[in-house]
C-alpha positions, 0 to 999 in steps of 0.5 A: 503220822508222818507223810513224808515218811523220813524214817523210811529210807533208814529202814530200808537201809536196815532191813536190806543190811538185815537181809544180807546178814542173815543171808551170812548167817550172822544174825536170826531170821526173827531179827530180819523178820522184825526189821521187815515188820518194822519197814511195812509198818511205817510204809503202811502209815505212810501210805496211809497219811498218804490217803487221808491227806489226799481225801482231806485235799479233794474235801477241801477243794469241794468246801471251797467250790460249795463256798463259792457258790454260796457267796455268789447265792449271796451276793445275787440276793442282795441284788435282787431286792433293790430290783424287786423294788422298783419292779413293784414299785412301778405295779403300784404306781400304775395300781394308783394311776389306774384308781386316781383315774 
């Protein structure tokens, strides 16, 4: 799919020339008809790619944030032990102290 849609002005430019020669009488309406099925066709692909693209930018955006906090659920875990430890560390000690005595 082509987002950017860079056919889209030339078929444009086909379909209003093929307006106005059938308006002139120069060409079949089954001729226009196909250059405006050709122009809805690109401008509905385009507005498609459109979409997804923005859907797949909003689902990034929220991969990132998930990952974010992720790594700062991380980072505070390794933290935590060395403060555990001197948490416990200082019950045992006073389990000791209360037993030695």
């Amino acid at each position: 799919m082509d987002a950017k849609g860079a056919d889209l002005p030339f078929l444009k430019r086909d379909m209003d020339r093929a307006h106005n020669m059938f308006t002139s009488g120069l060409i079949a309406q089954n001729t226009r008809d196909d250059t405006d099925k050709n122009y809805q066709i690109a401008a509905n692909k385009q507005e498609s790619a459109e979409a997804i693209l923005a859907r797949l930018r909003r689902q990034s955006r929220e991969l990132r944030r998930a990952l974010e906090q992720q790594q700062a659920a991380v980072s505070e875990a390794e933290e935590k032990p060395a403060q555990c430890n001197d948490r416990f560390a200082d019950r045992w000690a006073w389990c000791f102290r209360v037993t030695v005595k």
